[in-house]
Backbone as a chain_set.jsonl record, in Angstrom:
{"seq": "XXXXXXXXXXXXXXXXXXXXXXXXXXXXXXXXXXXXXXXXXXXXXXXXXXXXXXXXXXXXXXXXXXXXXXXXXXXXXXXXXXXXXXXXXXXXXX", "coords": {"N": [[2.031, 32.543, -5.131], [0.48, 30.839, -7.418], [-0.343, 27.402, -7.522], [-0.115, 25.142, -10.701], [-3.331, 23.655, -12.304], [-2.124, 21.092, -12.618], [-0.63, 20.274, -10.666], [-1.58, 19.467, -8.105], [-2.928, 16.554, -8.951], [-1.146, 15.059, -9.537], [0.658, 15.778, -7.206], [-0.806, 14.298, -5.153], [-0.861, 12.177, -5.823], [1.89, 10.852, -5.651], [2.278, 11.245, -3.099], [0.76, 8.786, -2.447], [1.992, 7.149, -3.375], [4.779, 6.82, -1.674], [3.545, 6.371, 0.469], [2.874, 3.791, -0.314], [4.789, 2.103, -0.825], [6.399, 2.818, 1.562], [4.289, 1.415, 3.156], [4.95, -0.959, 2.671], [7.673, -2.17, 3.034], [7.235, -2.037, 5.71], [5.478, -3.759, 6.276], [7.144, -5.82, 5.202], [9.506, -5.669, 7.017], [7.778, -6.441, 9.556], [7.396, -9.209, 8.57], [10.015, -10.239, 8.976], [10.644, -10.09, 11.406], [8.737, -11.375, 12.75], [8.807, -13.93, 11.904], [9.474, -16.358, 13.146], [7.281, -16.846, 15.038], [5.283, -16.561, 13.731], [5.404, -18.081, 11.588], [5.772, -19.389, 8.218], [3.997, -18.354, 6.886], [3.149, -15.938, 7.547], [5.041, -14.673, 5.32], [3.461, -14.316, 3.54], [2.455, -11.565, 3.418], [3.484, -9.25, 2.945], [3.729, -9.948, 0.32], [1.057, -10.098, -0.612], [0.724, -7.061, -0.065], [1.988, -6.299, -1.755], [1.024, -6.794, -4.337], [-1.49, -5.443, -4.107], [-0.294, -3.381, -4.475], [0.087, -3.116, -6.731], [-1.928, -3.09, -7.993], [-2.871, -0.564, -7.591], [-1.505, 1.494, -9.018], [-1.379, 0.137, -11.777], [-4.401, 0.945, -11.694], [-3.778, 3.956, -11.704], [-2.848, 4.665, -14.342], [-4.278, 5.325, -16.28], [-6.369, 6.271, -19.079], [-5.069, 9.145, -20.89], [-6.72, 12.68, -19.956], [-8.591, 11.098, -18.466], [-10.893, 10.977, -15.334], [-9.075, 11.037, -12.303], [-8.159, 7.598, -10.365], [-8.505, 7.868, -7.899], [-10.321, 6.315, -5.55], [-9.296, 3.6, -6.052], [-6.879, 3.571, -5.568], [-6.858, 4.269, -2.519], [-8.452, 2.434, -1.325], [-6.793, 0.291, -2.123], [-4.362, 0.909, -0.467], [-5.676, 1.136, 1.955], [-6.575, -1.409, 2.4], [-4.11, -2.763, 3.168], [-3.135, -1.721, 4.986], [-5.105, -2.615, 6.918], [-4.542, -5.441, 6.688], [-1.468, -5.413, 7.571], [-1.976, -4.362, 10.249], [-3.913, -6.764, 11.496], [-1.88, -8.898, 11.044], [-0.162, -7.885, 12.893], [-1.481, -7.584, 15.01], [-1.826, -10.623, 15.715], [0.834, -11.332, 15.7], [0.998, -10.38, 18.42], [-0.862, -11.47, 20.008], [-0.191, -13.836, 20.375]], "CA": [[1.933, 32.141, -6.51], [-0.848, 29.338, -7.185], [0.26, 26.14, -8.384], [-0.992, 25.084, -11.414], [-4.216, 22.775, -12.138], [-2.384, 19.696, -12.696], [-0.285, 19.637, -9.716], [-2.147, 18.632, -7.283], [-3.209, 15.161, -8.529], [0.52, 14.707, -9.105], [1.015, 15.791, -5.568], [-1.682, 13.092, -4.662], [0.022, 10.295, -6.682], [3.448, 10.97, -5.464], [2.146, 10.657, -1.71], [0.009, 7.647, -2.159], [3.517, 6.017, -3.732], [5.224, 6.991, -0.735], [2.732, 5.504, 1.574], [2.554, 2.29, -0.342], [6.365, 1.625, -0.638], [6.517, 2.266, 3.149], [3.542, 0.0, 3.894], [5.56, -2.118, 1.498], [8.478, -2.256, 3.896], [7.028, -2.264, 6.763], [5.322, -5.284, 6.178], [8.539, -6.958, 4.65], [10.398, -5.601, 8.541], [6.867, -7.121, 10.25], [7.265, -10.255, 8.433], [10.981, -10.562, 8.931], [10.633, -9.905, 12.857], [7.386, -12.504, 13.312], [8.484, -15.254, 11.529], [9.652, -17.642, 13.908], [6.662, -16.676, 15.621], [3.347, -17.206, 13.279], [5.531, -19.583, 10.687], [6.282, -18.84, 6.87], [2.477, -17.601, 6.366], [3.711, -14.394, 7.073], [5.074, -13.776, 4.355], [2.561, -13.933, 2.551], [1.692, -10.71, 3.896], [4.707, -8.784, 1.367], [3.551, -10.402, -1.233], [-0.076, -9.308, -0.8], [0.57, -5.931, -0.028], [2.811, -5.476, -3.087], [0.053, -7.054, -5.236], [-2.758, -4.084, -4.076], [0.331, -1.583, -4.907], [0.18, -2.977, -8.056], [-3.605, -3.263, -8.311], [-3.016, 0.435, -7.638], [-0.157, 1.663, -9.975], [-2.708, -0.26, -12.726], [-5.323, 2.038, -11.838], [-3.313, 5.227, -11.999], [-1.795, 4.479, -15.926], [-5.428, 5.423, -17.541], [-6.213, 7.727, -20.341], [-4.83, 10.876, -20.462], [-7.779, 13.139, -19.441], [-9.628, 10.202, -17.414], [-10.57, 11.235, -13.937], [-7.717, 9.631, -11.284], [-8.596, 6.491, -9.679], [-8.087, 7.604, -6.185], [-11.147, 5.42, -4.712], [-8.97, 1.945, -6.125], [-5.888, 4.023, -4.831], [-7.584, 4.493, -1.429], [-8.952, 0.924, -1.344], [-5.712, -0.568, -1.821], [-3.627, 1.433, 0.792], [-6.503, 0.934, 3.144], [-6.562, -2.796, 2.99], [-2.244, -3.077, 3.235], [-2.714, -0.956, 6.41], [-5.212, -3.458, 7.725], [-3.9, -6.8, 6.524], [-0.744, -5.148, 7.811], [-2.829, -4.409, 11.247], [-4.062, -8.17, 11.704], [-0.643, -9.644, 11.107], [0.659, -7.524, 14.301], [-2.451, -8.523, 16.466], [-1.702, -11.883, 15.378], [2.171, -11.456, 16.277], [1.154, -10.059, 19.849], [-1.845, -12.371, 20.664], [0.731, -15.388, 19.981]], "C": [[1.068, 30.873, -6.581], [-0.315, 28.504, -7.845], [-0.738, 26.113, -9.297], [-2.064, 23.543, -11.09], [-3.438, 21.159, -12.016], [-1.407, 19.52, -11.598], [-0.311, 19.139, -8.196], [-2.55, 17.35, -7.359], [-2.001, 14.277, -8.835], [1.4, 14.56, -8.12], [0.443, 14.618, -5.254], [-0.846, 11.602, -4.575], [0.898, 10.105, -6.187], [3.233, 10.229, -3.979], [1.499, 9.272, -1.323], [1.379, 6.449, -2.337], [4.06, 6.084, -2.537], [4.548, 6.394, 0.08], [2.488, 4.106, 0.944], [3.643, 1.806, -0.351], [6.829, 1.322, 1.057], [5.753, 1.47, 4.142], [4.488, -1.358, 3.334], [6.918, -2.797, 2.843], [8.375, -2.398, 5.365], [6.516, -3.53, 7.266], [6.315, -6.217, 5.716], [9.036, -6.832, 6.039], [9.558, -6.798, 9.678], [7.222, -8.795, 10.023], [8.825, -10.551, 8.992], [11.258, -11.099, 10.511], [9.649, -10.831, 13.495], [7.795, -13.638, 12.552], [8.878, -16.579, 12.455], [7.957, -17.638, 14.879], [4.889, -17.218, 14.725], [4.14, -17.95, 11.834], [5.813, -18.677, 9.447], [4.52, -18.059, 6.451], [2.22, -16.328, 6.079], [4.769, -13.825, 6.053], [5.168, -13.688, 3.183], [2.07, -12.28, 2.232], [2.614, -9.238, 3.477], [4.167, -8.885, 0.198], [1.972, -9.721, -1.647], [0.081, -7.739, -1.035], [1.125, -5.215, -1.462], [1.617, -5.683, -4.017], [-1.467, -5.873, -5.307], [-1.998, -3.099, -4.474], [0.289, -2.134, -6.44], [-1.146, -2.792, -8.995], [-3.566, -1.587, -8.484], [-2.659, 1.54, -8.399], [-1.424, 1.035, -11.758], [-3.705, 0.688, -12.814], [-5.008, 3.402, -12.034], [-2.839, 5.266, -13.693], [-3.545, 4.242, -16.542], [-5.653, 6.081, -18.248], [-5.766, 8.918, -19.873], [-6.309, 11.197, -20.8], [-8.79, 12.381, -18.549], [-9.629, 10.721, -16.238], [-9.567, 10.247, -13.333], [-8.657, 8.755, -10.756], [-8.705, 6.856, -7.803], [-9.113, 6.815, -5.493], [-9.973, 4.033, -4.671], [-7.65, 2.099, -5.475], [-5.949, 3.895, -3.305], [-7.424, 3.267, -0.861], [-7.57, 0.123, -0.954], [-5.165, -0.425, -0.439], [-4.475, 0.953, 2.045], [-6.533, -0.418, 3.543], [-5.218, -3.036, 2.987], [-2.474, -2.68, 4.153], [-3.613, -2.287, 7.163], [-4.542, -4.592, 7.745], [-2.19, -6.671, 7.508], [-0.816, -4.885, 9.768], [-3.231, -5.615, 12.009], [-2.929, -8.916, 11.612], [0.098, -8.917, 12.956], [-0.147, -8.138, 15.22], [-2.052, -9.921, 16.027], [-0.405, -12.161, 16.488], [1.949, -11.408, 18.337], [0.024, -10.794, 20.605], [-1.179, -13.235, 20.806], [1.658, -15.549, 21.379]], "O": [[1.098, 30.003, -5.711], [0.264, 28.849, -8.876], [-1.841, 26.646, -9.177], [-1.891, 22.684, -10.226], [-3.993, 20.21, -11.464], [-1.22, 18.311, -11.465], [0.527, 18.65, -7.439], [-2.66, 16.72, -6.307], [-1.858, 13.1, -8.503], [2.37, 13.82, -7.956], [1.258, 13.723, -5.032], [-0.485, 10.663, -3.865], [1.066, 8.892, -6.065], [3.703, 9.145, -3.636], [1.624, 8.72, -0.229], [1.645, 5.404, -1.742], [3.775, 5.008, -2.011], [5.266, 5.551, 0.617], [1.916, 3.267, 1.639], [3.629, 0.74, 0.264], [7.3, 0.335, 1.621], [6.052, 1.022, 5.249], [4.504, -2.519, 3.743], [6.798, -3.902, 3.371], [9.276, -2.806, 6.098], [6.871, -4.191, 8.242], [6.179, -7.422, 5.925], [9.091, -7.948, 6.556], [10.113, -7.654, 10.367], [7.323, -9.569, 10.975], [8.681, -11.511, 9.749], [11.854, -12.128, 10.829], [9.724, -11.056, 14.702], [6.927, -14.511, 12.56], [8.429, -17.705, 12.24], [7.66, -18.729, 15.365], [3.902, -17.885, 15.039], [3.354, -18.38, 10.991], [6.044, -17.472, 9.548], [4.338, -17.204, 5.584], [1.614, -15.72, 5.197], [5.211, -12.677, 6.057], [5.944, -13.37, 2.282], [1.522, -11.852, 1.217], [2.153, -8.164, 3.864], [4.139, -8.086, -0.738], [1.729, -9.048, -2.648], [-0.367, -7.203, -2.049], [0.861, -4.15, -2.02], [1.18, -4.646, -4.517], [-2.202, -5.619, -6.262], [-2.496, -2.031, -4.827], [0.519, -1.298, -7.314], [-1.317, -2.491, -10.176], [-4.184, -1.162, -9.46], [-3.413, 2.51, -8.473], [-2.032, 1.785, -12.521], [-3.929, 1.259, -13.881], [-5.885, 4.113, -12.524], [-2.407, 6.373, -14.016], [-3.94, 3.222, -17.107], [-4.841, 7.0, -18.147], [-5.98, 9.533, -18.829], [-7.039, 10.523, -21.527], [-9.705, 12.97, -17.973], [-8.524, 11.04, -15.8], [-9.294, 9.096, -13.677], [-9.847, 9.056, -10.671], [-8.934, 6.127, -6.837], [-8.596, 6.512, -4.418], [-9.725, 3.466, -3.607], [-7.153, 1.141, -4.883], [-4.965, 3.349, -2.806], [-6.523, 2.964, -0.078], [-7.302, -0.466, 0.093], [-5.328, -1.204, 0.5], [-3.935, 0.437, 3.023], [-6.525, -0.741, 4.731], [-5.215, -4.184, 2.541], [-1.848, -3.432, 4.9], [-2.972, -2.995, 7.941], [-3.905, -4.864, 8.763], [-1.755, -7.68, 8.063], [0.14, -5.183, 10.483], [-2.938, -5.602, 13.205], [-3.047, -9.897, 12.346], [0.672, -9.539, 13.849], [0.203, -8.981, 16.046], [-2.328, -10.146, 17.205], [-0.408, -12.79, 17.546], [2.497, -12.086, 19.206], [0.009, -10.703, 21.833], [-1.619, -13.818, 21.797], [2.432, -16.498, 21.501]]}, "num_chains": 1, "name": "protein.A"}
């Protein structure tokens, strides 16, 4: 049976939430587990990541019929995974 047209960028959306909640957390566990180690700086690095899910969440809430955002969707997730990336090399260079 074929799904219909619109649920695939519903599928999309759903999974990008899911992957930014659990970058979300993972970086809150990262920071929780490094802080005696690189100082209160980390965690900063929560606070950022939530701020690109929100940069992202912003870009999804645009006109009905507008194409989706997924590039600013993309973008975000992609820089939480690194920033999220550089905080561990940080932790394990230390």
């Amino acid at each position: 049976m074929p799904q219909p047209l619109g649920a695939a960028p519903a599928r999309t959306t759903l999974a990008a939430q899911r992957t930014g909640l659990t970058l979300l957390v993972g970086s809150a566990l990262l920071a929780r587990l490094t802080l005696g180690e690189l100082g209160p700086a980390v965690l900063a690095v929560p606070a950022l990541v939530l701020a690109l899910l929100l940069v992202a969440a912003v870009a999804d809430r645009r006109l009905p019929g507008a194409p989706p955002a997924i590039g600013v969707r993309t973008a975000a997730l992609t820089a939480g995974v690194a920033l999220l990336g550089i905080t561990e090399l940080m932790a394990v260079v230390r």
